[in-house]
Residue frames as a rotation matrix with the C-alpha (Angstrom) as fourth column:
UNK 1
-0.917 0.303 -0.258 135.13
0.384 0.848 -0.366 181.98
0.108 -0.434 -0.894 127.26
UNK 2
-0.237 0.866 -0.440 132.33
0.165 -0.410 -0.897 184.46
-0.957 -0.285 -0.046 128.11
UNK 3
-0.333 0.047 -0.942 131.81
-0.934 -0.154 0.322 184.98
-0.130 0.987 0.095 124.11
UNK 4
-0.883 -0.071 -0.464 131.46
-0.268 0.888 0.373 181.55
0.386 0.454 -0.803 124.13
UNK 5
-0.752 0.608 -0.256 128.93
0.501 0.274 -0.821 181.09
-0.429 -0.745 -0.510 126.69
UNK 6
-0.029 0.992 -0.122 126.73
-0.079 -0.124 -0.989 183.54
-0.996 -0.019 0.082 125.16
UNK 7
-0.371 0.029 -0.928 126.99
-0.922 0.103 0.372 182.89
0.106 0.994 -0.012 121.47
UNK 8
-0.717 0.311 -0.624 125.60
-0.041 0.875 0.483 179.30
0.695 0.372 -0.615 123.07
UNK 9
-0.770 0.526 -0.362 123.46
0.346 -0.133 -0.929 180.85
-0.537 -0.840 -0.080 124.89
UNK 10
-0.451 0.186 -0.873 122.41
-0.744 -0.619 0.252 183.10
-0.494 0.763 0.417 121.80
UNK 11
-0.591 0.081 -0.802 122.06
-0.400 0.834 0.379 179.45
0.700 0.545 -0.461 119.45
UNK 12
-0.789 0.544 -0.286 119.72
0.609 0.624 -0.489 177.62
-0.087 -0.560 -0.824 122.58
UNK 13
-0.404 0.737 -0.543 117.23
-0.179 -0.645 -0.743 180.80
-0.897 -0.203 0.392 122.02
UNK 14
-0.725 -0.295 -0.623 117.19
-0.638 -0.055 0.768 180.08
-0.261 0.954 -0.148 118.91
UNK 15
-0.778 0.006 -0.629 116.62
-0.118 0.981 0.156 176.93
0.618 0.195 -0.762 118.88
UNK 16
-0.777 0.506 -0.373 113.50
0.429 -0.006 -0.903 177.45
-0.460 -0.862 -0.213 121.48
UNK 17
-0.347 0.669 -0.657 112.23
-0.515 -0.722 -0.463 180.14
-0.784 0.178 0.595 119.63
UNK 18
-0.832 0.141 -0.537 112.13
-0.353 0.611 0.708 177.23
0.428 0.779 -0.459 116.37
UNK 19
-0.800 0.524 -0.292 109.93
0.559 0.828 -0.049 175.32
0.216 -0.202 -0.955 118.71
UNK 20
-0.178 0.849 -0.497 107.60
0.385 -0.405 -0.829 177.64
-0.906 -0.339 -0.254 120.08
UNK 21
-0.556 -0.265 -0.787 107.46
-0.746 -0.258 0.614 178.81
-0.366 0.929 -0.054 116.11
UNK 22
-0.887 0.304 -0.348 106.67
0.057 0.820 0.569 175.20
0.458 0.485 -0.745 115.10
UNK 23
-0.758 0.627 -0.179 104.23
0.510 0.400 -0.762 175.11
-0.406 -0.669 -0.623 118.29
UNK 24
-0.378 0.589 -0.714 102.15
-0.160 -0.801 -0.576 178.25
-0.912 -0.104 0.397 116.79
UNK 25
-0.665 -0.403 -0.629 102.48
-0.664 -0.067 0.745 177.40
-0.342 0.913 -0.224 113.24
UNK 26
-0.511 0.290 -0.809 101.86
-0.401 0.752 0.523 173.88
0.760 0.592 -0.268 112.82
UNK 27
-0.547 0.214 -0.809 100.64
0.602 0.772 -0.203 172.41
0.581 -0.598 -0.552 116.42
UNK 28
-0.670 0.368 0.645 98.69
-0.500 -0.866 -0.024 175.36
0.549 -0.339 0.764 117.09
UNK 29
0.350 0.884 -0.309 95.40
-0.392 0.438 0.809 172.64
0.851 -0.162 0.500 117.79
UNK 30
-0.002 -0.361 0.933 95.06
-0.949 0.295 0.112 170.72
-0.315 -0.885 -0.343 120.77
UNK 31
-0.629 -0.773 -0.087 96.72
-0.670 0.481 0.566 167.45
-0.395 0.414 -0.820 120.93
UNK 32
-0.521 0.340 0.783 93.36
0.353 0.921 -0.165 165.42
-0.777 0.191 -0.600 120.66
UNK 33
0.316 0.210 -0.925 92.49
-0.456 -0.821 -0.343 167.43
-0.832 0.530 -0.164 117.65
UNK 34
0.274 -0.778 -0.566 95.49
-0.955 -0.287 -0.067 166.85
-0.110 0.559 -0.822 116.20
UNK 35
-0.669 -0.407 0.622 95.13
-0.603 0.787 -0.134 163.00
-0.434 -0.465 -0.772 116.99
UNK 36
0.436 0.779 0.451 91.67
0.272 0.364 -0.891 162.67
-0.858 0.511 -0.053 115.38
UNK 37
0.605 0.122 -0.787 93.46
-0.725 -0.322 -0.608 164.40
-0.328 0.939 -0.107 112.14
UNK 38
-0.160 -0.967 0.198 96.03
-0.973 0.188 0.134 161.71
-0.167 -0.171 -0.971 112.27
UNK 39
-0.430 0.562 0.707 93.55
-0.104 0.747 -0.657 159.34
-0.897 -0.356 -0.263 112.29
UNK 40
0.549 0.836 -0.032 92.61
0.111 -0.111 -0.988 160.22
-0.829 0.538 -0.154 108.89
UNK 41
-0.253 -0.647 -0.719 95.62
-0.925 -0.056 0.376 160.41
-0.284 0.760 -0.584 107.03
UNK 42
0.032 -0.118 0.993 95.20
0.343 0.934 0.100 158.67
-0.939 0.337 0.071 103.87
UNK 43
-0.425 0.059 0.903 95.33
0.895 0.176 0.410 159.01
-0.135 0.983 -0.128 100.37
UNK 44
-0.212 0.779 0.590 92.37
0.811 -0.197 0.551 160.49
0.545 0.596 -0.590 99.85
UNK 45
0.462 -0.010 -0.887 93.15
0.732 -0.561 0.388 163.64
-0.501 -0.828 -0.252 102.92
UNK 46
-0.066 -0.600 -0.797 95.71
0.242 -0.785 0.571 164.67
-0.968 -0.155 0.197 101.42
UNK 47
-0.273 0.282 0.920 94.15
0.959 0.010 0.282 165.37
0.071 0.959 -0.273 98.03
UNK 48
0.551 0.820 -0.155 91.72
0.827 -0.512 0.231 167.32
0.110 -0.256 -0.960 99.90
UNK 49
0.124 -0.448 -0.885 94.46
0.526 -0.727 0.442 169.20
-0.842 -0.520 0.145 101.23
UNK 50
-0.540 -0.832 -0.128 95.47
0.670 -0.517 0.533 170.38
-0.510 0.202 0.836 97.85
UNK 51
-0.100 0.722 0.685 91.76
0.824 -0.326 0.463 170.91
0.557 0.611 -0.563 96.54
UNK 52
0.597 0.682 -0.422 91.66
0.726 -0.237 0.645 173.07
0.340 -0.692 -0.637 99.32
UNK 53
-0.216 -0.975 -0.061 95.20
0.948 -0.224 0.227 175.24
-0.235 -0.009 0.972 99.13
UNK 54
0.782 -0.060 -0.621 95.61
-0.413 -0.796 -0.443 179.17
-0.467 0.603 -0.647 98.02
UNK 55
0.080 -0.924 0.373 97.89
0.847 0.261 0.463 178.55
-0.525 0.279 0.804 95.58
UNK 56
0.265 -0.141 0.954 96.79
0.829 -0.472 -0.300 182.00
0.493 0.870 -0.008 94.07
UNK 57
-0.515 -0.560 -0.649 98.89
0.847 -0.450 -0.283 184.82
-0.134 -0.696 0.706 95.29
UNK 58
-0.877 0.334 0.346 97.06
-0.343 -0.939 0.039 188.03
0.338 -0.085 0.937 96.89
UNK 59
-0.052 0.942 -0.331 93.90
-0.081 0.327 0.942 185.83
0.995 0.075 0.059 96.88
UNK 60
0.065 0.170 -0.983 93.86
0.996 0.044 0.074 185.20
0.056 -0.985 -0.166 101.45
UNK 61
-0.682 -0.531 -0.503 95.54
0.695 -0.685 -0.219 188.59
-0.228 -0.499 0.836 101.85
UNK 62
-0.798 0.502 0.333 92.70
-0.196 -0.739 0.645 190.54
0.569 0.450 0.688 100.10
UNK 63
0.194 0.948 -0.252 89.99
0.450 0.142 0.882 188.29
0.872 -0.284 -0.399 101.19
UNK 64
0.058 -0.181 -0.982 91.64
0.997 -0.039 0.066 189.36
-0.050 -0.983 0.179 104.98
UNK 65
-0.823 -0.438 -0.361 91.54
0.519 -0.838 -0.168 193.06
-0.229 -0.326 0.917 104.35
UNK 66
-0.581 0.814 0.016 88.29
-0.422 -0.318 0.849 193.37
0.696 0.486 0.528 102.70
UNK 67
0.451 0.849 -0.275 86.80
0.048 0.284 0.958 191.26
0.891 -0.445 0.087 105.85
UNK 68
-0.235 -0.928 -0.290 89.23
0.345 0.199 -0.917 192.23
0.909 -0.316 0.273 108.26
UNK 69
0.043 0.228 0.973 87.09
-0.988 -0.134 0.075 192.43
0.147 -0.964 0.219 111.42
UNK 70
0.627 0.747 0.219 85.42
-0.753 0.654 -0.074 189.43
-0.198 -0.118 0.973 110.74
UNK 71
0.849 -0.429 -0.308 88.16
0.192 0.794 -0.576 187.37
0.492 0.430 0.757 110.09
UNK 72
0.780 -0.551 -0.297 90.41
0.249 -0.163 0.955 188.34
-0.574 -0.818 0.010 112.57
UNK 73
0.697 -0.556 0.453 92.76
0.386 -0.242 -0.890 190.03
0.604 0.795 0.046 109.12
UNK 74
0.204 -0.792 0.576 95.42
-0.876 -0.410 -0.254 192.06
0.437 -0.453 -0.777 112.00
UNK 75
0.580 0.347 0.737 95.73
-0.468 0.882 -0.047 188.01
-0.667 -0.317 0.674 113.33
UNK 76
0.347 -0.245 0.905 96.35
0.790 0.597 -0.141 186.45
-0.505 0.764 0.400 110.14
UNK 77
0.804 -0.430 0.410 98.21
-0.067 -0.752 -0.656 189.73
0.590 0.500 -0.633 108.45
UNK 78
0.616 -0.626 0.478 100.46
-0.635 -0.754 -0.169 190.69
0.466 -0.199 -0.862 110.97
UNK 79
0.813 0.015 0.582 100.73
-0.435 0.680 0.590 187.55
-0.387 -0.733 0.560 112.76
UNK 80
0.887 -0.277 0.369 102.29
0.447 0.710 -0.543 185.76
-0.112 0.647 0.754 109.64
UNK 81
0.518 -0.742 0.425 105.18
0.046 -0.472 -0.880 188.50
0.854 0.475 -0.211 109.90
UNK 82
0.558 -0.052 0.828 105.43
-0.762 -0.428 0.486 189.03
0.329 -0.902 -0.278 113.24
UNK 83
0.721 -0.230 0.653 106.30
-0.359 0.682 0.637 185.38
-0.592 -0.694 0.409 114.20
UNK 84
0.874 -0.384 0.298 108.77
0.457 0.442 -0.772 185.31
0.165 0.811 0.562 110.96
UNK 85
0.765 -0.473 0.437 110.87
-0.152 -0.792 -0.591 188.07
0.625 0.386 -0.678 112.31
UNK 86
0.701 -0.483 0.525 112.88
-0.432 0.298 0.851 186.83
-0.568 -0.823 0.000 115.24
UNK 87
0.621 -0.460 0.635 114.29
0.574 0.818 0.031 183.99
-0.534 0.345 0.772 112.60
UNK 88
0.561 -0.530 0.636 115.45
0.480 -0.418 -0.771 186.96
0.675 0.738 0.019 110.11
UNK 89
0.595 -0.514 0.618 117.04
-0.609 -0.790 -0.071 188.87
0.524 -0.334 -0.783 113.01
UNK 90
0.656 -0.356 0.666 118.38
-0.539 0.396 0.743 185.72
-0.528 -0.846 0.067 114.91
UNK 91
0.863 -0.465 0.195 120.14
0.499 0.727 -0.472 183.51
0.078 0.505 0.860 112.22
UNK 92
0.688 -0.479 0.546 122.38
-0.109 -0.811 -0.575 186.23
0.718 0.336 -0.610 111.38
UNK 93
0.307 -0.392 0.867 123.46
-0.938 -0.279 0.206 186.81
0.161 -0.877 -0.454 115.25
UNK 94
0.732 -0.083 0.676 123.76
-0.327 0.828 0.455 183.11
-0.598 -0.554 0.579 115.91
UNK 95
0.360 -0.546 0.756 125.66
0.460 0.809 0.365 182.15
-0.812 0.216 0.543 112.73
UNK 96
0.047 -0.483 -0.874 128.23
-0.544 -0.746 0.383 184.28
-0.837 0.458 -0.298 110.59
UNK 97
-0.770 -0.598 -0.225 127.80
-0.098 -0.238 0.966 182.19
-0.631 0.766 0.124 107.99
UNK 98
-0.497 0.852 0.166 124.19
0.865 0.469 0.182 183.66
0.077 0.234 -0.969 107.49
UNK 99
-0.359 0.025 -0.933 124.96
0.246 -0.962 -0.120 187.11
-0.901 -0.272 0.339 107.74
UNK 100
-0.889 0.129 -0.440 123.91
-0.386 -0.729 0.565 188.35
-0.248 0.672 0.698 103.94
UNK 101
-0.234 0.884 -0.404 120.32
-0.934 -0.320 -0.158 188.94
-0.269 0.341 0.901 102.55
UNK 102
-0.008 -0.014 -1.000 120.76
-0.640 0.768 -0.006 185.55
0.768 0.640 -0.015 100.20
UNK 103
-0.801 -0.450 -0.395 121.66
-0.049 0.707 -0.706 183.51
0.597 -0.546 -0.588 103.09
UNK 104
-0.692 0.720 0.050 118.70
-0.117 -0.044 -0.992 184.28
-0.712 -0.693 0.115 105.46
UNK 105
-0.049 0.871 -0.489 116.05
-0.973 -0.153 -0.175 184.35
-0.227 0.467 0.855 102.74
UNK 106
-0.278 0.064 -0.958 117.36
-0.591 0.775 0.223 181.10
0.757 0.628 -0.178 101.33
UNK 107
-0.869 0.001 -0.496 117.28
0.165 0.943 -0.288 179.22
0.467 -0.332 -0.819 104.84
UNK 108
-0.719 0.658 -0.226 114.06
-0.396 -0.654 -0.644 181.20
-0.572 -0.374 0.731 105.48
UNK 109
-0.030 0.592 -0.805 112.22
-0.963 0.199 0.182 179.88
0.268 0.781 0.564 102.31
UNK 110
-0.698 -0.208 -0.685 113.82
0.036 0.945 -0.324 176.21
0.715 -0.251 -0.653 103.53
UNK 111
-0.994 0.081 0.078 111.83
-0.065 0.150 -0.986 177.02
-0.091 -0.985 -0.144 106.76
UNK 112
-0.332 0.924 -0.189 108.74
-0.745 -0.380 -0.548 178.34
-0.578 -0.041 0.815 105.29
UNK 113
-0.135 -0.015 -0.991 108.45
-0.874 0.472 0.112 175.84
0.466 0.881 -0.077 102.39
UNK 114
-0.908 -0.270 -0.320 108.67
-0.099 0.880 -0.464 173.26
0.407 -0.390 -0.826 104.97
UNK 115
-0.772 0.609 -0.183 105.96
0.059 -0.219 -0.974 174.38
-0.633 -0.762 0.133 107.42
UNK 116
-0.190 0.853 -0.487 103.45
-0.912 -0.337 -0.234 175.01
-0.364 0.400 0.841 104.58
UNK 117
-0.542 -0.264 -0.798 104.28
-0.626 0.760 0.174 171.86
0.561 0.593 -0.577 102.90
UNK 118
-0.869 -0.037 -0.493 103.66
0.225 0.858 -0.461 169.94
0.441 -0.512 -0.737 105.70
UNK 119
-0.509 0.858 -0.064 100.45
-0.464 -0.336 -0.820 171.92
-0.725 -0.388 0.569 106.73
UNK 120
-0.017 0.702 -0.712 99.25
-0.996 -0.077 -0.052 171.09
-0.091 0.708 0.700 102.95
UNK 121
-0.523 -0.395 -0.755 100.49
-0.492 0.863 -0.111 167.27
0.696 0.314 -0.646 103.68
UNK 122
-0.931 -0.288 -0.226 99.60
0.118 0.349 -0.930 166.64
0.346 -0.892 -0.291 106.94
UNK 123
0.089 0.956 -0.279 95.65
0.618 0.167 0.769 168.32
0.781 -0.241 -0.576 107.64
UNK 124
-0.230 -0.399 -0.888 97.74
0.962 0.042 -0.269 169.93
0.144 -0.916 0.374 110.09
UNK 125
-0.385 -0.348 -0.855 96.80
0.218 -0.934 0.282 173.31
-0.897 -0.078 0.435 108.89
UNK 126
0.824 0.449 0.345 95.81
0.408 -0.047 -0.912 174.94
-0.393 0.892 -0.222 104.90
UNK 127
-0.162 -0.862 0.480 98.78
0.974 -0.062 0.218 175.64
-0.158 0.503 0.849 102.58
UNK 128
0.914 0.373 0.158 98.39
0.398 -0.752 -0.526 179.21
-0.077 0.544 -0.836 101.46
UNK 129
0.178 -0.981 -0.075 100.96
0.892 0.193 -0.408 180.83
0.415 0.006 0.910 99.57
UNK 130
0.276 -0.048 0.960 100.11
-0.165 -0.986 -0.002 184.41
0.947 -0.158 -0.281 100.69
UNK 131
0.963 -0.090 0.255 101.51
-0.245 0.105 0.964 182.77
-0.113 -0.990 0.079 103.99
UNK 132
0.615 -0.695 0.373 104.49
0.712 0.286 -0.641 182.32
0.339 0.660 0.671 102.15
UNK 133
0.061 0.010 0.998 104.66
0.427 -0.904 -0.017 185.42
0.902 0.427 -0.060 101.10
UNK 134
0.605 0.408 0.684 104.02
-0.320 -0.662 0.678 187.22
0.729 -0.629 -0.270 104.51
UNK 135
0.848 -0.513 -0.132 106.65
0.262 0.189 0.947 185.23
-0.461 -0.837 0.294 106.46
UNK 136
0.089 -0.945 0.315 109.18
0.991 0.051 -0.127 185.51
0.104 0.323 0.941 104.08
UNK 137
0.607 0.139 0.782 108.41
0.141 -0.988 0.066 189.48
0.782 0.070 -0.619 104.73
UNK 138
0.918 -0.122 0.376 109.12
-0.392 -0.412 0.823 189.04
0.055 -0.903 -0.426 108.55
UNK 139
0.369 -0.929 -0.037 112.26
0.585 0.201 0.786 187.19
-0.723 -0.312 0.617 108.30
UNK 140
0.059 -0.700 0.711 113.59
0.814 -0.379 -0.441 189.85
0.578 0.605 0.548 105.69
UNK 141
0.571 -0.029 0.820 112.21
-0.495 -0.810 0.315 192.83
0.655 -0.586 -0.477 108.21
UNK 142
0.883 -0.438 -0.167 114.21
0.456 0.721 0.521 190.52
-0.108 -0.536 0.837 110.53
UNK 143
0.237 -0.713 0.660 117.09
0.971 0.198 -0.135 190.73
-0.034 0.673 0.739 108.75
UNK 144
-0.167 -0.496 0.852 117.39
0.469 -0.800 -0.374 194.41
0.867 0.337 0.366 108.29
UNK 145
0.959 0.112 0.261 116.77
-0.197 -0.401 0.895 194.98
0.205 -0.909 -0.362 112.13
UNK 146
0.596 -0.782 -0.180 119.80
0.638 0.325 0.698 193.04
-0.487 -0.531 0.693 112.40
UNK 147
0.108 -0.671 0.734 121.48
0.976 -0.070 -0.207 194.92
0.190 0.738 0.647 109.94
UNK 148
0.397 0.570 0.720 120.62
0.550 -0.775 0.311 197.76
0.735 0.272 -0.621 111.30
UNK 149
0.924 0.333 0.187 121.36
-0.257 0.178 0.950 197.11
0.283 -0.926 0.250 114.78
UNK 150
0.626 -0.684 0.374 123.99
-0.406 0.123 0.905 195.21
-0.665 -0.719 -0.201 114.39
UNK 151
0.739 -0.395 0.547 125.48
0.674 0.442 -0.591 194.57
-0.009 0.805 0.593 110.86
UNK 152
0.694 -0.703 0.156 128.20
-0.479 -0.612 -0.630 197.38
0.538 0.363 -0.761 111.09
UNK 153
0.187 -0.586 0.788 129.60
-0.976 -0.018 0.218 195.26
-0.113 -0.810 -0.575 113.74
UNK 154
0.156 -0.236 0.959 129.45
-0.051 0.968 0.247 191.99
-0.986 -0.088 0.139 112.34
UNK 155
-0.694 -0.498 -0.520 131.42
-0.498 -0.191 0.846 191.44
-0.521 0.846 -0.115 109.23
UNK 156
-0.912 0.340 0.232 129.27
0.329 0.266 0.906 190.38
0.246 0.902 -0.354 105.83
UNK 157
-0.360 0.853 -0.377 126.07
0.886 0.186 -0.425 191.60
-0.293 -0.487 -0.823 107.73
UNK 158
-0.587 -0.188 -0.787 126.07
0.398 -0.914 -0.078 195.21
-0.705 -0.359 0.612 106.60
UNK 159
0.538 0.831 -0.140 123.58
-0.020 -0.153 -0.988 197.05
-0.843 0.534 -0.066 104.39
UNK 160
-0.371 -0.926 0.074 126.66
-0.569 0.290 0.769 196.65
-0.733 0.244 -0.635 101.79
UNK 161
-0.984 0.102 0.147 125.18
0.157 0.888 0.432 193.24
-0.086 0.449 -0.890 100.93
UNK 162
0.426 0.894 -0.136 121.45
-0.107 -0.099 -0.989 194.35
-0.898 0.436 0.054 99.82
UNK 163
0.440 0.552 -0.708 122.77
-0.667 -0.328 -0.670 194.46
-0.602 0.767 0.224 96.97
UNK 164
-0.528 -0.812 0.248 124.68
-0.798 0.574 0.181 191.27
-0.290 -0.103 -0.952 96.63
């Protein structure tokens, strides 16, 4: 019973930490911001959005180390991992069948892929894929905290499966 309680205790953090995630991510703006972009969805927005994408990889992540006072680069570098890792180290713990490398990356890519999408759909935000790139980092460093931590103790979680 007490296993139970905190394995749904474990799954409600989670599930918090998704939202306050989404909140930083995508609703970062305030809401009447985010109401005037809304106001503009049309056609012709979300073009803009894509004229207006990184779709070339390395291209943000340089420009942010080569100006990396001035652009707040430890912000937008570290940030983009930092707030990626919780998801690679929580899935795992919350749900055993999401314990190996493949499994977290894949519902990790499902997460990121979403969130950019919808930044590059929405106005809500700028696609870039070096943001891609840089979360999928933090939910793999995720991932091998848990493994680290705690994959000898949960079956399929163990360093084992790197190479699965």
């Amino acid at each position: 019973m007490q296993e139970k309680r905190r394995k749904q205790g474990l799954i409600l953090f989670f599930f918090f930490y998704l939202i306050i995630l989404l909140k930083l991510v995508i609703f970062k703006y305030p809401t009447e911001y985010l109401m005037e972009i809304v106001k503009t969805w049309e056609k012709g927005v979300v073009l803009e959005g894509l004229s207006t994408a990184n779709f070339t990889l390395g291209k943000s992540i340089g420009m942010y180390i080569r100006y990396f006072p001035r652009l707040n680069g430890f912000e937008n570098l570290f940030g983009n991992v930092l707030a990626f890792i919780p998801f690679g180290f929580l899935l795992p713990l919350c749900f055993a069948s999401s314990r190996k490398w493949w499994q977290v990356m894949s519902w990790s890519l499902i997460l990121v892929l979403g969130i950019e999408l919808f930044q590059l759909f929405s106005a809500f935000g700028a696609f870039d894929v070096d943001d891609i790139l840089l979360n999928m980092t933090g939910c793999f460093s995720g991932w091998l905290i848990y493994v680290l931590c705690l994959g000898k103790r949960h079956k399929g979680g163990s360093a084992d499966n790197l190479s699965h």
